[in-house]
HTML snippet that shows the backbone in 3Dmol.js (N, CA, C, O; Angstrom):
<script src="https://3Dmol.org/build/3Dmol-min.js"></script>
<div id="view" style="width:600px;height:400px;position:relative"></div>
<script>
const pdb = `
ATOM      1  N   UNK A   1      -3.296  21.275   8.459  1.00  0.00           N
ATOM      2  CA  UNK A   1      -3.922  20.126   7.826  1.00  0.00           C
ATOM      3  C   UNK A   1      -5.272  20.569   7.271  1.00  0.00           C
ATOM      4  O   UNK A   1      -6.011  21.322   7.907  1.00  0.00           O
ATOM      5  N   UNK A   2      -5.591  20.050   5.990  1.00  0.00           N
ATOM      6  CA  UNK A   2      -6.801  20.595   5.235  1.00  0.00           C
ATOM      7  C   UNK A   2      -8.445  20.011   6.007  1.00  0.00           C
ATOM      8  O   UNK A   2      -8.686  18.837   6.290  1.00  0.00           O
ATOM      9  N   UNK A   3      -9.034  20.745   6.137  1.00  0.00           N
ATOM     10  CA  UNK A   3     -10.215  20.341   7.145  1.00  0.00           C
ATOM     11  C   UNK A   3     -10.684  18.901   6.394  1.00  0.00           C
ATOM     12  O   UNK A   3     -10.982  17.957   7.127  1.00  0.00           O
ATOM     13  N   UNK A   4     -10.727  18.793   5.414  1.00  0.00           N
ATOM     14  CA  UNK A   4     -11.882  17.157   4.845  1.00  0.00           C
ATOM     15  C   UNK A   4     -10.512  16.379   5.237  1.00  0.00           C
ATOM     16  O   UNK A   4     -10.804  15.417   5.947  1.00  0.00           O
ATOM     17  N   UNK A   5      -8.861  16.491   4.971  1.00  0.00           N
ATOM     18  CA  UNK A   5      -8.076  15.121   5.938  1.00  0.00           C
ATOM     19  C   UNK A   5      -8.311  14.987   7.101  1.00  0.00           C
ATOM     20  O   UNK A   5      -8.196  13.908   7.681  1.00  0.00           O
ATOM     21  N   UNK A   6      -8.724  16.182   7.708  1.00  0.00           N
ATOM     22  CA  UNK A   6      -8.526  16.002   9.428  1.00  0.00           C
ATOM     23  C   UNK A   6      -9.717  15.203   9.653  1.00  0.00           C
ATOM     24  O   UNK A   6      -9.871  14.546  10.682  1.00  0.00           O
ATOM     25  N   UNK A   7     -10.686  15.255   8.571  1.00  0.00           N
ATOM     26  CA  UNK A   7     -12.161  14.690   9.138  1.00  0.00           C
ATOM     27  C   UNK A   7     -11.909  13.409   8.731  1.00  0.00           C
ATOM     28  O   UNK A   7     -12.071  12.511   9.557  1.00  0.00           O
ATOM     29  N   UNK A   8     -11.584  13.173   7.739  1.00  0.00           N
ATOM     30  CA  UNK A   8     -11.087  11.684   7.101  1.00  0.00           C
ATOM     31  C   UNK A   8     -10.092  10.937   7.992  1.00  0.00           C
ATOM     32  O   UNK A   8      -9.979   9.711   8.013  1.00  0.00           O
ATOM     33  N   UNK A   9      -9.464  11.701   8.641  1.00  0.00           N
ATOM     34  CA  UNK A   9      -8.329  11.011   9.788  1.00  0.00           C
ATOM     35  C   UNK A   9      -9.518  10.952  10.621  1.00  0.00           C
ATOM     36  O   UNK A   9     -10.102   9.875  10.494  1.00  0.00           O
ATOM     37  N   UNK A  10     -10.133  11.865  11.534  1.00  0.00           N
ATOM     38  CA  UNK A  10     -10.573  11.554  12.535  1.00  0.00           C
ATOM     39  C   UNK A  10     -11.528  10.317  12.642  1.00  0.00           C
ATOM     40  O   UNK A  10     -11.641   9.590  13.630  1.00  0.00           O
ATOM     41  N   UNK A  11     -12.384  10.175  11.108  1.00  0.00           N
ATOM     42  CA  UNK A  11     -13.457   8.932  11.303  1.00  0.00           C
ATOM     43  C   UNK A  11     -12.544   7.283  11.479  1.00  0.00           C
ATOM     44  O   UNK A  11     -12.646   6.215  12.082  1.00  0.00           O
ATOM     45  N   UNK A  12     -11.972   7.733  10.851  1.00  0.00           N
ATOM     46  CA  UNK A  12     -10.756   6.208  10.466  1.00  0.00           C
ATOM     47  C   UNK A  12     -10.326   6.153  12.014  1.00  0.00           C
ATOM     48  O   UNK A  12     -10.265   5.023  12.498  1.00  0.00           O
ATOM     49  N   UNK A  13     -10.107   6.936  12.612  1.00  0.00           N
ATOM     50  CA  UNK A  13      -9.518   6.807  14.227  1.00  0.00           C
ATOM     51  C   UNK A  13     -10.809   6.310  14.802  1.00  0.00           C
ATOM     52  O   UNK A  13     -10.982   5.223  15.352  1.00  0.00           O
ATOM     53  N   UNK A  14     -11.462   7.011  14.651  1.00  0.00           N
ATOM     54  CA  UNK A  14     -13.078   7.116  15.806  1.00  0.00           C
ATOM     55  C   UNK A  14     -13.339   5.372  15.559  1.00  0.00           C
ATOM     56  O   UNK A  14     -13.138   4.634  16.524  1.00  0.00           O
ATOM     57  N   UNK A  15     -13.733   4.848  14.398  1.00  0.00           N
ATOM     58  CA  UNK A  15     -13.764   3.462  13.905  1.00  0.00           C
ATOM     59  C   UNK A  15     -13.017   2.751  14.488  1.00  0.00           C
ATOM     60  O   UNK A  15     -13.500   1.748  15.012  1.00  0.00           O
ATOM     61  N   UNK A  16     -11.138   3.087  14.646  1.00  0.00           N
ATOM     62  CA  UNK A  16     -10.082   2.441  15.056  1.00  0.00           C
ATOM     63  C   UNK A  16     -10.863   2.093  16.620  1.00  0.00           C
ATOM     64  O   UNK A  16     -11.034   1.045  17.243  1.00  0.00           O
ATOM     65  N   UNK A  17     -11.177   3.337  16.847  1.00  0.00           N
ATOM     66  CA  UNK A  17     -10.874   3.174  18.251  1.00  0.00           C
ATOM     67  C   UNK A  17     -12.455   2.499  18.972  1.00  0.00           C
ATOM     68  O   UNK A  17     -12.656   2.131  20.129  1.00  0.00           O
ATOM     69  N   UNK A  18     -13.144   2.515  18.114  1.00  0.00           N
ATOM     70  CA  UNK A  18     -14.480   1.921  18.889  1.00  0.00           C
ATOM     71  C   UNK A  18     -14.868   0.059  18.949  1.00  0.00           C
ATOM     72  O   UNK A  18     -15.518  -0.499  19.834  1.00  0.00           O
ATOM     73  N   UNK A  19     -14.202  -0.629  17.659  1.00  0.00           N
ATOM     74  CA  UNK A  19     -14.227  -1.394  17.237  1.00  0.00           C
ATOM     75  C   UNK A  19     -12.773  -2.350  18.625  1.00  0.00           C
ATOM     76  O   UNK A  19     -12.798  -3.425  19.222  1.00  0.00           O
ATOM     77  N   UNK A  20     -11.802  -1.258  18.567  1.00  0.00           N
ATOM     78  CA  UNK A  20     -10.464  -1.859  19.852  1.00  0.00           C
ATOM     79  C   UNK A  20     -11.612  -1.696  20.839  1.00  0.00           C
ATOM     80  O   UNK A  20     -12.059  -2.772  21.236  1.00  0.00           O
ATOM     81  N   UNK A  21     -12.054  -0.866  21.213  1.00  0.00           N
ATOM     82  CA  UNK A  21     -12.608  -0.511  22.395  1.00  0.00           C
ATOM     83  C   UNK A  21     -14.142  -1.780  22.901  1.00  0.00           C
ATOM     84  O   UNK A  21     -14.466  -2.278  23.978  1.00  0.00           O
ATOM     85  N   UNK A  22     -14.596  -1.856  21.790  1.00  0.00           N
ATOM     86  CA  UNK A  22     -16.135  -3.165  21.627  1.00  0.00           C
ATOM     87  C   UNK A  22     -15.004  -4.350  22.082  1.00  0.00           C
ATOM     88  O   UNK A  22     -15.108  -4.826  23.213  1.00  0.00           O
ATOM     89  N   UNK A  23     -13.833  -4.855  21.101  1.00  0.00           N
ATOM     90  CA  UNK A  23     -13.213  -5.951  21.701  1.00  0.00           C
ATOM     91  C   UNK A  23     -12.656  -6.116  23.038  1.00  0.00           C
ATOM     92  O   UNK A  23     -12.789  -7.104  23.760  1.00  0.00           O
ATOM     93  N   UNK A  24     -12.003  -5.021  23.295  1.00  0.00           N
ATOM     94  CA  UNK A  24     -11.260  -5.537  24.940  1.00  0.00           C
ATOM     95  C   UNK A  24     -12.440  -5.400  25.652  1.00  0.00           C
ATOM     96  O   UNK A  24     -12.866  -6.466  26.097  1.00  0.00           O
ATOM     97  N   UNK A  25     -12.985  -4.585  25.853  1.00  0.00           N
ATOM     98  CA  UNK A  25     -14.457  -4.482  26.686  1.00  0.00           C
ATOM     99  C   UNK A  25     -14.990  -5.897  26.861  1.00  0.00           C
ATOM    100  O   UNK A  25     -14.946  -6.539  27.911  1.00  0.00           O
ATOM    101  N   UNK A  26     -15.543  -6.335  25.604  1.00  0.00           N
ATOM    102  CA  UNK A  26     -16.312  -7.837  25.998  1.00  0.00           C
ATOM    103  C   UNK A  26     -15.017  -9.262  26.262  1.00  0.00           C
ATOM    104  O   UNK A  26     -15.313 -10.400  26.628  1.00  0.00           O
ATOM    105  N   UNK A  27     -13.856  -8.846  26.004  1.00  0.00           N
ATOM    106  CA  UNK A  27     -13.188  -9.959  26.395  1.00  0.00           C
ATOM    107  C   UNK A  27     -12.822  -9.717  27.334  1.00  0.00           C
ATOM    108  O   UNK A  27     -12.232 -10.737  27.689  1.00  0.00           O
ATOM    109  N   UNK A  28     -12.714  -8.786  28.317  1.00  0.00           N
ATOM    110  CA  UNK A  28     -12.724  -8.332  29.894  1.00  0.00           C
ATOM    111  C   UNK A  28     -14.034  -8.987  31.031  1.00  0.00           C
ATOM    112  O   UNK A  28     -13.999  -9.342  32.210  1.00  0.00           O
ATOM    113  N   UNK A  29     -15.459  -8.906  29.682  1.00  0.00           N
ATOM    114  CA  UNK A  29     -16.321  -9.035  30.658  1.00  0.00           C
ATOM    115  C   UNK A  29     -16.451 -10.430  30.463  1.00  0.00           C
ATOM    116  O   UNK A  29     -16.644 -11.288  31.324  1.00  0.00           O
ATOM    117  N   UNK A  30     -16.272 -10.626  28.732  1.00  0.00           N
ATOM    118  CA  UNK A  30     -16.115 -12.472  29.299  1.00  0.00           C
ATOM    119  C   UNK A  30     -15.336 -13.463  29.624  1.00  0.00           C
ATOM    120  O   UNK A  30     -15.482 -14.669  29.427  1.00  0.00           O
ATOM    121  N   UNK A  31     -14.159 -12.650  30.341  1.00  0.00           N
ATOM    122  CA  UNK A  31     -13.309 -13.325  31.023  1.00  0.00           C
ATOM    123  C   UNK A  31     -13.190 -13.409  32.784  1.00  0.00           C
ATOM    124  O   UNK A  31     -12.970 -14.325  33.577  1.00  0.00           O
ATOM    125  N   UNK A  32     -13.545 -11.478  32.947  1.00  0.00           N
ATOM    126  CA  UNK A  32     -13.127 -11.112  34.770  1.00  0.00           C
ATOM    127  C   UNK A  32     -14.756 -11.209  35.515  1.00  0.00           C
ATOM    128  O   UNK A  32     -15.118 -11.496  36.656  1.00  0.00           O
ATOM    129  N   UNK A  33     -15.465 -10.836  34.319  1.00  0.00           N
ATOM    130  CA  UNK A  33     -16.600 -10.336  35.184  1.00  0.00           C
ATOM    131  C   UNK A  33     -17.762 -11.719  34.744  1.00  0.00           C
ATOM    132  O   UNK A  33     -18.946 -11.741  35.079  1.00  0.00           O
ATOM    133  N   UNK A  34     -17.235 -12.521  34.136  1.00  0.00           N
ATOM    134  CA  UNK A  34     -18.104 -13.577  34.071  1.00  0.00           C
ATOM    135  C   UNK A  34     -18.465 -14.747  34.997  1.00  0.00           C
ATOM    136  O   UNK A  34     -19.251 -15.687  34.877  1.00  0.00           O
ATOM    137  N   UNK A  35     -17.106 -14.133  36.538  1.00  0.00           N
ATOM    138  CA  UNK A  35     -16.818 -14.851  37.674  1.00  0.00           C
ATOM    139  C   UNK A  35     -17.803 -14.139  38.913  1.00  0.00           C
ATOM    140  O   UNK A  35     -18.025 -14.678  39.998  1.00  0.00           O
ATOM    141  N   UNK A  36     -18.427 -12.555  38.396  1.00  0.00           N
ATOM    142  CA  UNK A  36     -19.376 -12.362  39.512  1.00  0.00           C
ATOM    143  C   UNK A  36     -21.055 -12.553  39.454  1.00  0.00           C
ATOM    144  O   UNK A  36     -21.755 -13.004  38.547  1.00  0.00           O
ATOM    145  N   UNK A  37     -21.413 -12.034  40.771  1.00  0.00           N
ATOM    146  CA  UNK A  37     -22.836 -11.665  40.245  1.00  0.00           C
ATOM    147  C   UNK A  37     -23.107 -11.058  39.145  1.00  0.00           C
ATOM    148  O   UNK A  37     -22.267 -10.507  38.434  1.00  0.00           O
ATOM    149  N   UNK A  38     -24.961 -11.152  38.813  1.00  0.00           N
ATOM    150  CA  UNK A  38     -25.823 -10.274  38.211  1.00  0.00           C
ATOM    151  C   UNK A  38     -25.675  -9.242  38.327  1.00  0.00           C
ATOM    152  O   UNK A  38     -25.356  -8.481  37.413  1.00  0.00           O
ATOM    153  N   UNK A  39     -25.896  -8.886  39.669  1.00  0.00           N
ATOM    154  CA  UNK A  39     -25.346  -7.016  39.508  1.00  0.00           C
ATOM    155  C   UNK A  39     -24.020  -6.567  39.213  1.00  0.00           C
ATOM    156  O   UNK A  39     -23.919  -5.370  38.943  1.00  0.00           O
ATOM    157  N   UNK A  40     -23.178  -7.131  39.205  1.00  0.00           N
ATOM    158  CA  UNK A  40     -22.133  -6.761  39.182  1.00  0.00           C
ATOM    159  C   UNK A  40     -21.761  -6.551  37.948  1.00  0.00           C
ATOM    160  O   UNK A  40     -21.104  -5.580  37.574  1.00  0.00           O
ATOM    161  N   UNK A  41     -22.223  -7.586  37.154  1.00  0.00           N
ATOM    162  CA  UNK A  41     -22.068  -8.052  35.487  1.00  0.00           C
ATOM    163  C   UNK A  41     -23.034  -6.493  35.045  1.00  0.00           C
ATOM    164  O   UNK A  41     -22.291  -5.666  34.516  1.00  0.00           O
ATOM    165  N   UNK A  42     -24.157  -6.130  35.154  1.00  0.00           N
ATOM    166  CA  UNK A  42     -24.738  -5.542  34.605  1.00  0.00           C
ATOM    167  C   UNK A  42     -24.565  -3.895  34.383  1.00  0.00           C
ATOM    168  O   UNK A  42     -24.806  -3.034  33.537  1.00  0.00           O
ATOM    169  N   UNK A  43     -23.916  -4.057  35.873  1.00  0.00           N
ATOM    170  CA  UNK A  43     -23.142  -2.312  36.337  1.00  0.00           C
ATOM    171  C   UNK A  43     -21.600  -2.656  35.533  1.00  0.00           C
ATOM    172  O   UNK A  43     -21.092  -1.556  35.314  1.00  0.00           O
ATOM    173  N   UNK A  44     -21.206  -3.133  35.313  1.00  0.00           N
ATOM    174  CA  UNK A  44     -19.659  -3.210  34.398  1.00  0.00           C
ATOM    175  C   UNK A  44     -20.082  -2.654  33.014  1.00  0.00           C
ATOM    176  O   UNK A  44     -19.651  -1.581  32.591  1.00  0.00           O
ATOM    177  N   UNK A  45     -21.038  -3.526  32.259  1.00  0.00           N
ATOM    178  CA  UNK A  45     -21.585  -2.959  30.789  1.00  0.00           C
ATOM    179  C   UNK A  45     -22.390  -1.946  30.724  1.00  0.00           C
ATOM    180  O   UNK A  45     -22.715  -1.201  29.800  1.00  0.00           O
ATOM    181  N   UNK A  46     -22.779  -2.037  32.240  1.00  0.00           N
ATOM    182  CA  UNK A  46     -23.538  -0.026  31.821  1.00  0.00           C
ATOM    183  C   UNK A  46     -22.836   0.648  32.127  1.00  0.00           C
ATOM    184  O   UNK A  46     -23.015   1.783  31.686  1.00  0.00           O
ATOM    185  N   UNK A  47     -21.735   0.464  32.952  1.00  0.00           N
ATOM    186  CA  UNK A  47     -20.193   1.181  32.538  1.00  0.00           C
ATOM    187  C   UNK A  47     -19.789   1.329  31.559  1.00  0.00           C
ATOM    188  O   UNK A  47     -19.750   2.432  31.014  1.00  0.00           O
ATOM    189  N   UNK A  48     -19.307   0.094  30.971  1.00  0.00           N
ATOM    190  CA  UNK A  48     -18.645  -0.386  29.524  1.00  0.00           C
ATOM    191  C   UNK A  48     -19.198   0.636  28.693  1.00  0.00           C
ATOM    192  O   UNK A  48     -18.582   1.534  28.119  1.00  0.00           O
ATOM    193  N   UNK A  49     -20.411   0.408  28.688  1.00  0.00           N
ATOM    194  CA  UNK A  49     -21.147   1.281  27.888  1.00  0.00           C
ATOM    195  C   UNK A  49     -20.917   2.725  27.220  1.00  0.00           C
ATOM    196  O   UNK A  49     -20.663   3.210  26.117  1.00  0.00           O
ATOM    197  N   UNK A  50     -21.142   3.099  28.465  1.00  0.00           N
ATOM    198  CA  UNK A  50     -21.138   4.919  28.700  1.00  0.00           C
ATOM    199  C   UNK A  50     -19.384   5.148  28.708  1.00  0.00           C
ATOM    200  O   UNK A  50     -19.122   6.165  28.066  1.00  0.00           O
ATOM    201  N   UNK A  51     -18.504   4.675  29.098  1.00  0.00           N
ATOM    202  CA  UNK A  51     -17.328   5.285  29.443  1.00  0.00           C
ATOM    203  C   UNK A  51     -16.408   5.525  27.589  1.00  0.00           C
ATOM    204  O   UNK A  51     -15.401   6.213  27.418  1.00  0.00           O
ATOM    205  N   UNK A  52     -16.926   4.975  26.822  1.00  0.00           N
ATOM    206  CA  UNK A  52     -16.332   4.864  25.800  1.00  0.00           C
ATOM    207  C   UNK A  52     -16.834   6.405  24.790  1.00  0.00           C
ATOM    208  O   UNK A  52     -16.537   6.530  23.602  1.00  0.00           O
ATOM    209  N   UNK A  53     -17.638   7.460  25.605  1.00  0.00           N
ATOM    210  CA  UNK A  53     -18.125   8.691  24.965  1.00  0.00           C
ATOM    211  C   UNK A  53     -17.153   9.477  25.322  1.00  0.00           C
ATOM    212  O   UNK A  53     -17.190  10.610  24.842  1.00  0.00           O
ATOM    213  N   UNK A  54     -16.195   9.190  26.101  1.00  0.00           N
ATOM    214  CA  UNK A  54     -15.197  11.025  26.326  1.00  0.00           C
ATOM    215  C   UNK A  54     -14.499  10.772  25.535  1.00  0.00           C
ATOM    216  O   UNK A  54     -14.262  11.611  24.666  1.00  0.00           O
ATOM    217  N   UNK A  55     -13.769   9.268  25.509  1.00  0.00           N
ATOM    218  CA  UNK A  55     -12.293   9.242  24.191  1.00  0.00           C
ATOM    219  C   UNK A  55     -13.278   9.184  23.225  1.00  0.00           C
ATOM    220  O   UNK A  55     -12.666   8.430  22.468  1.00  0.00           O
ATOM    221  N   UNK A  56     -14.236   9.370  22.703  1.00  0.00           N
ATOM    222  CA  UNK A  56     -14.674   9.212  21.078  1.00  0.00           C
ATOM    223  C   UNK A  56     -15.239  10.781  20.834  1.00  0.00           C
ATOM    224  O   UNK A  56     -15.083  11.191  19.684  1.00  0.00           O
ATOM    225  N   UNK A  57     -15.935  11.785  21.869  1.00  0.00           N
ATOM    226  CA  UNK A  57     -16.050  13.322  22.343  1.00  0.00           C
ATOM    227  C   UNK A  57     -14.560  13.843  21.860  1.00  0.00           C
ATOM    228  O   UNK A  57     -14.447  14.797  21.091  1.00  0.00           O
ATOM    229  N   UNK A  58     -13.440  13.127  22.384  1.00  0.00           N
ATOM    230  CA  UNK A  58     -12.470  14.160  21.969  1.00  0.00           C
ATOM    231  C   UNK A  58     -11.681  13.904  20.559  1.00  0.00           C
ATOM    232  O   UNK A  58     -10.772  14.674  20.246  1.00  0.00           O
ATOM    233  N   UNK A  59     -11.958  13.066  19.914  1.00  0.00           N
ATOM    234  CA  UNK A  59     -11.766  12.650  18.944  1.00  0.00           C
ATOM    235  C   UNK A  59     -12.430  13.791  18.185  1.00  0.00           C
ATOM    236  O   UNK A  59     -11.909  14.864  17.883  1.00  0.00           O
ATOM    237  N   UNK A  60     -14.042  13.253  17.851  1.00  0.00           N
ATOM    238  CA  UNK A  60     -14.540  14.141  17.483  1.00  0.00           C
ATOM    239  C   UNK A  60     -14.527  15.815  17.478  1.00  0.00           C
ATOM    240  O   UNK A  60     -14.760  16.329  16.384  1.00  0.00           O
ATOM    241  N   UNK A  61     -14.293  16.648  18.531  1.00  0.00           N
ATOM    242  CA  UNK A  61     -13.875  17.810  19.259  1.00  0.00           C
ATOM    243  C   UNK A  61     -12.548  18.096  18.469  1.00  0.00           C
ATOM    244  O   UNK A  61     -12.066  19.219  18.321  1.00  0.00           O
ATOM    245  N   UNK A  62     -12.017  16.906  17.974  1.00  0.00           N
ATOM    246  CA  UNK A  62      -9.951  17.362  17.453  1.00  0.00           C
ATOM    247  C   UNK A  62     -11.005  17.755  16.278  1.00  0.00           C
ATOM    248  O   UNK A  62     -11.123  18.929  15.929  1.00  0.00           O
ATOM    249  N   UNK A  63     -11.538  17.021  15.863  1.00  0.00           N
ATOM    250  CA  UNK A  63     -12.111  16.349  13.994  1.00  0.00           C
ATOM    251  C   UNK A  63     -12.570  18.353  13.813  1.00  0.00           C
ATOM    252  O   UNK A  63     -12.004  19.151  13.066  1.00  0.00           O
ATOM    253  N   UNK A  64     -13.736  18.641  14.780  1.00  0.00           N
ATOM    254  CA  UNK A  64     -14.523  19.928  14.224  1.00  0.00           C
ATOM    255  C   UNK A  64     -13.556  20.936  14.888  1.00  0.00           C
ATOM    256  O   UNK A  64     -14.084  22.047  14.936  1.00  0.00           O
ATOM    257  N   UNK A  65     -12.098  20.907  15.508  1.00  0.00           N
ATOM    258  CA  UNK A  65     -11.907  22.367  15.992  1.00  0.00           C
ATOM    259  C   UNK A  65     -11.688  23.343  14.758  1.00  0.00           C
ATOM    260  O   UNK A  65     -11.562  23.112  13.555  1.00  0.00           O
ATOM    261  N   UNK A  66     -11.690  24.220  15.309  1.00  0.00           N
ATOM    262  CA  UNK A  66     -11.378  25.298  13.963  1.00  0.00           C
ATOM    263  C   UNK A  66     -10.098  25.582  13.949  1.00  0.00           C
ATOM    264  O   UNK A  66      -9.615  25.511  15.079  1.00  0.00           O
ATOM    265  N   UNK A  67      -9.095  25.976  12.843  1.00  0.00           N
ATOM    266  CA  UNK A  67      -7.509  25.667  12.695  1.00  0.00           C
ATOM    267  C   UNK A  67      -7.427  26.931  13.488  1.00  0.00           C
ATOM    268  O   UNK A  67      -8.305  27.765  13.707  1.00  0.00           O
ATOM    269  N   UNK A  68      -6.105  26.887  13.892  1.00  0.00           N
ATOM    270  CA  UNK A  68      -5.901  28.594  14.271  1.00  0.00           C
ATOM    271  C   UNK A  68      -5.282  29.107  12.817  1.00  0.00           C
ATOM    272  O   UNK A  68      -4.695  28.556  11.886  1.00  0.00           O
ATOM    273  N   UNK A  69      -5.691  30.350  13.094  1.00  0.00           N
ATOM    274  CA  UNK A  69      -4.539  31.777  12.376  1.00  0.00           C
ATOM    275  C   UNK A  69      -3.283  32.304  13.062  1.00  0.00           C
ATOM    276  O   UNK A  69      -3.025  32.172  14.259  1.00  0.00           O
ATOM    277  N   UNK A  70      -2.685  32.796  12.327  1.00  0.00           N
ATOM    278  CA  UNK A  70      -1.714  33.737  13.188  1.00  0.00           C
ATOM    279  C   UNK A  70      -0.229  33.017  13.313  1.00  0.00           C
ATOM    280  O   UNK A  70       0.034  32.124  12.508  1.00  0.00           O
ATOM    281  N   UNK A  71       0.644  33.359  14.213  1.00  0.00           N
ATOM    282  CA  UNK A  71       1.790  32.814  14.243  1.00  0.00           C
ATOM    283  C   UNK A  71       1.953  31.268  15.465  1.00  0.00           C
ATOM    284  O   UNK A  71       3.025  30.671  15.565  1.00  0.00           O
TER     285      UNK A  71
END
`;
const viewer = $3Dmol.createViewer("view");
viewer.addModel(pdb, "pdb");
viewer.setStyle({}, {cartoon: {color: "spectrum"}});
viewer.zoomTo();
viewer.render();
</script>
């Protein structure tokens, strides 16, 4: 695959997937977690938060690998 499609695929995914990822996230928290405490609520979205960097890391990571050569 020619490196500018793979990058053009990968942003269109990265987008796909952050925009799915912003929705279920807050309709999780304003549905499950809108039944606990303060702390509880606050440690979920600073979860929420942070957990959404490895699937968008490997996205990115597919986007810049370098193709192989060879057989």
């Amino acid at each position: 695959m020619p490196p500018r499609l793979k990058r053009l695929l990968g942003v269109l995914l990265l987008l796909a997937f952050v925009f799915l990822y912003i929705w279920v996230m807050t309709d999780v928290g304003a549905v499950v977690i809108s039944r606990v405490e303060n702390p509880w609520r606050m440690l979920y979205f600073v979860l929420a938060g942070i957990a959404w960097i490895v699937p968008a890391g490997a996205i990115i990571w597919w986007m810049y690998r370098p193709r192989r050569t060879g057989s």
